[in-house]
C-alpha positions in Angstrom: 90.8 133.6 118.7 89.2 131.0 116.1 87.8 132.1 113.2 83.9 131.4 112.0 82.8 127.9 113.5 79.7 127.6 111.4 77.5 124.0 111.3 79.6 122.8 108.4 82.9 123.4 109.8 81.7 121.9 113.1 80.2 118.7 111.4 83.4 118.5 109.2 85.7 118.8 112.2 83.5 116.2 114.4 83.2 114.4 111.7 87.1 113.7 111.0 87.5 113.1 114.8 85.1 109.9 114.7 86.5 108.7 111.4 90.1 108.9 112.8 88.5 107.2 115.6 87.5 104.2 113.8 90.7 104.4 112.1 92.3 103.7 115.3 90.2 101.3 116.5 90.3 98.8 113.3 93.8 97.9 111.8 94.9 99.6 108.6 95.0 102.8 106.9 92.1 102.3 104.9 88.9 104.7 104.1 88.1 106.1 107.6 91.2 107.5 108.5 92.2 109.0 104.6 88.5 110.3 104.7 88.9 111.7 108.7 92.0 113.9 108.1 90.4 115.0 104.8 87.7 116.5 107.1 89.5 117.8 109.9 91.9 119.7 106.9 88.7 121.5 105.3 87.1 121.7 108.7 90.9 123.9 109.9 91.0 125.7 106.6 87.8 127.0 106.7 88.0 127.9 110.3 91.4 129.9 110.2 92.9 132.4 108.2 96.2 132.3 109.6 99.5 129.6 109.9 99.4 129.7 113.7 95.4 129.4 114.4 95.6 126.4 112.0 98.7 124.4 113.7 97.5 125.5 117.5 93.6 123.6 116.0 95.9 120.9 114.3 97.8 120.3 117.8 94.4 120.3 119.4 93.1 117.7 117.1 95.9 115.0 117.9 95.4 115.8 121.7 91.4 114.9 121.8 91.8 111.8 119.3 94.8 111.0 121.7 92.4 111.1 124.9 89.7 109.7 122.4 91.7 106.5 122.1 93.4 106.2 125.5 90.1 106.2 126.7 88.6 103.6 124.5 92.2 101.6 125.5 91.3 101.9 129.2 87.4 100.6 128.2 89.3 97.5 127.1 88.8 95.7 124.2 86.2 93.2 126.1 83.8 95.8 127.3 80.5 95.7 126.3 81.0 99.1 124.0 83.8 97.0 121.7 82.6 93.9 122.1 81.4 93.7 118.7 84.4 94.8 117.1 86.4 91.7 118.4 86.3 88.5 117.5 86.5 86.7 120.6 86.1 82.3 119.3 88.8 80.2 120.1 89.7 77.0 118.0 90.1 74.9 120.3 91.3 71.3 119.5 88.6 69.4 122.0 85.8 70.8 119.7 86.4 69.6 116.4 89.1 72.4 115.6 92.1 70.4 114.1 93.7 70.9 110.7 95.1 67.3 110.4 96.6 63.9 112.2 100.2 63.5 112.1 99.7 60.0 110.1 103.4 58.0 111.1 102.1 55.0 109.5 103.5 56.3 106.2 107.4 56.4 107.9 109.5 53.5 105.6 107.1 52.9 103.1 108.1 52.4 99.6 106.0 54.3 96.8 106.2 55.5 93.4 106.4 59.4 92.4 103.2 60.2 90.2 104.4 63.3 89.2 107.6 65.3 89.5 109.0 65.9 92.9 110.8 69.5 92.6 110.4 69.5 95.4 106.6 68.6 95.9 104.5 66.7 94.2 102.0 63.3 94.0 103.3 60.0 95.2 101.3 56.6 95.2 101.7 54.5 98.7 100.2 51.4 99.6 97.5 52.2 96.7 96.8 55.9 97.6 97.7 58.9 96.0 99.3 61.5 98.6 100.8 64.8 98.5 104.2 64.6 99.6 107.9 66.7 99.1 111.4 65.4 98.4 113.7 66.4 100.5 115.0 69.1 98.4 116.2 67.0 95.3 114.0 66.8 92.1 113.1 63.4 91.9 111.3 62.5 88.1 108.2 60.8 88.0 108.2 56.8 87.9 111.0 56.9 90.8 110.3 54.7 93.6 110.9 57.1 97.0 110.7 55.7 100.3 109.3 58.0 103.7 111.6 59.5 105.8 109.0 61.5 107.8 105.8 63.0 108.1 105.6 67.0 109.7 101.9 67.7 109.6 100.1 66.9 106.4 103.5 66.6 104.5 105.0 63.6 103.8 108.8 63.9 103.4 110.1 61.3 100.5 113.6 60.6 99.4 114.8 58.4 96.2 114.6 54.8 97.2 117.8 52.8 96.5 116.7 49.8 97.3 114.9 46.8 95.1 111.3 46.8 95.9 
């Protein structure tokens, strides 16, 4: 039915199926899969000499890397034959794994902007130069700002109205 399967049109073919494999396996359309269908495309033009024969090997092709990947889904991606493609480490918070303290100390102190706030910036509290964001309003540097919160490492500053 096929036409000639020689040893290149076999390795070509093969070939594609693993790349397109790997393409399925790790995320993206990157190298693997363009170079994959490249092969199974020269490995079906060189086999065929007609329209049909080519879509009937085409059709085939999606139906084994189909099976190829519901297989490897069913494997799981913590068996021992795809361990190594997953990274499996947690950060977890009781070993060391924490991006910041939520430091409330700063809530109602009075400090001066080092640097424009539009809307983040530099502002000196207590001595200490901190990153810190307005609440939306430019405020010009010199302006004394007071703390209205703290959400992670940012420190939420308004314009201070009162005399300091």
């Amino acid at each position: 039915m096929f036409g000639d399967w020689t040893g290149l049109t076999v390795l070509l073919y093969v070939l594609g199926l693993i790349l397109l494999t790997i393409e399925g396996l790790v995320p993206g359309f990157g190298v693997p899969g363009i170079t994959g269908i490249i092969c199974v495309i020269i490995s079906v033009a060189l086999i065929t000499s007609n329209l049909y024969e080519a879509l009937l090997l085409v059709i085939a092709t999606i139906a084994i890397f189909a099976a190829i990947l519901i297989v490897m889904y069913k494997l799981g991606y913590g068996s021992k034959y795809l361990k190594f493609l997953i990274l499996d480490a947690e950060q977890k918070k009781e070993e060391g794994y924490i991006s910041s303290k939520k430091e409330l100390s700063y809530i109602g102190k009075i400090g001066i902007a080092d640097t424009p706030l539009r809307p983040s910036g530099v502002v000196t509290i207590d001595g200490m130069r901190v990153d810190a964001q307005s609440q939306g309003d430019f405020i010009t540097k010199g302006t004394k700002v007071i703390v209205t919160d703290v959400d992670g490492m940012k420190i939420i500053v308004k314009k201070c109205e009162e005399e300091i």
